[in-house]
N, C-alpha and C positions, 0 to 999 in steps of 0.2 A: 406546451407540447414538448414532451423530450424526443432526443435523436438516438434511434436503436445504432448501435456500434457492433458488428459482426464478430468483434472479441469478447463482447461480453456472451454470446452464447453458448450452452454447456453443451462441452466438446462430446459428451453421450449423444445429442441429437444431431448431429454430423451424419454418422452413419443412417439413421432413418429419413434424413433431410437425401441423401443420395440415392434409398433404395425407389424412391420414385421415380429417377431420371431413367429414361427406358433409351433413350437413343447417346453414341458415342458423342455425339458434336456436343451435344449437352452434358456431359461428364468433363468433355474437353474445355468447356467453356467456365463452368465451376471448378476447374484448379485455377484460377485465376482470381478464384477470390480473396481468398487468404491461404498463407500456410497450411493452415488446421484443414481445409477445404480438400487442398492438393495433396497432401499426403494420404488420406481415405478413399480419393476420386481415383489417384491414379492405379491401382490396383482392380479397382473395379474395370478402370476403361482399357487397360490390358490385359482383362481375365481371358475373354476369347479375341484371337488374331483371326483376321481373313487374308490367305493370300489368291489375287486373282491373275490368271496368264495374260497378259495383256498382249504379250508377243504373238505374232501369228503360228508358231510353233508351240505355243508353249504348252499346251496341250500333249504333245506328243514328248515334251521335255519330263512332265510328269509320269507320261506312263513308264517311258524308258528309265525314269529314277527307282521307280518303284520295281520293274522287272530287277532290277539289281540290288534292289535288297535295304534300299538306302530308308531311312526315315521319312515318313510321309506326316504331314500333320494337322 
């Protein structure tokens, strides 16, 4: 029985190996596996940001950004 080695895989199925992972924690978790892993993963799992108002204001902090003109995102 031989033993698969994660360097011997062709760095082509990297990319298709990732586009199945559908949740962030899972992206976050495959840059940990190798190099070749993390530098395909991390783009993918910074492609969309969520930011949420946690503050009990914070709501009112985005509308008031946004009345002034500021980038919203």
């Amino acid at each position: 029985m031989s033993v698969f080695d994660i360097h011997d895989l062709p760095p082509e199925l990297i990319p298709h190996i990732l586009s199945h992972l559908q949740k962030p924690a899972h992206l976050a978790q495959v840059c940990l596996v190798s190099r070749s892993f993390y530098e395909e993963a991390v783009p993918l799992l910074y492609e969309r940001l969520a930011v949420y108002a946690w503050h009990k204001d914070g709501k009112k902090k985005a509308q008031a950004s946004r009345s002034l003109g500021l980038p919203t995102i």
